[in-house]
N, C-alpha and C positions, 0 to 999 in steps of 0.2 A: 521412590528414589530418596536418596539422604544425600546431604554436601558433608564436607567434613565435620568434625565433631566441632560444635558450639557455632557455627558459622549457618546461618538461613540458607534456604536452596531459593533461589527465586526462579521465576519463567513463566514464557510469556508464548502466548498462542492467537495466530491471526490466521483466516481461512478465505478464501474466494470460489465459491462454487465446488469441485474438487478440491483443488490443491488444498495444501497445510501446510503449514510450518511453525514448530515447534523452537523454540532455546531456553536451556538452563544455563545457569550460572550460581557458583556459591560466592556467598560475602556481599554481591552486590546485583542491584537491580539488571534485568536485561529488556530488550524490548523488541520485535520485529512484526513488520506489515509484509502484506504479499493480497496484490491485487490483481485482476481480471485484467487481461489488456482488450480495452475497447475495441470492439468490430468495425467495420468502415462505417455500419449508418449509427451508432451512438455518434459519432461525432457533430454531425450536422444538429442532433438532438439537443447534445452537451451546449452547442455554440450559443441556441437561441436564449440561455440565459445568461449570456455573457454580457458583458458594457458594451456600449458600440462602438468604442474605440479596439477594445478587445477582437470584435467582429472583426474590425476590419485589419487588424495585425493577422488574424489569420488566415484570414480570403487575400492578402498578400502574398502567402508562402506558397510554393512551388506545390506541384501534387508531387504525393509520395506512391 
């Protein structure tokens, strides 16, 4: 791939298990993320390294 003459291509590639996602851009930098969306038990996972104030903002909120 080429951007226009005298002008850099840049781009930028972020993947999570399958998915990808890819962007170009000429002239200037681009950037983009694409993440997994957590299952039900990462979460409990995720929590125990949180602050225990953190803990307890989220053992707060309603189930989803």
């Amino acid at each position: 791939m080429a951007g226009p003459p005298g002008e850099e291509l840049h781009f930028s590639l972020s993947h999570s298990g399958g998915p990808a996602l890819l962007a170009f851009a000429a002239a200037r930098p681009v950037g983009v993320d694409i993440e997994r969306v957590p299952g039900g038990r990462d979460g409990p996972d995720a929590a125990a390294s949180l602050h225990t104030l953190e803990q307890a903002e989220l053992a707060a909120l309603p189930p989803v």
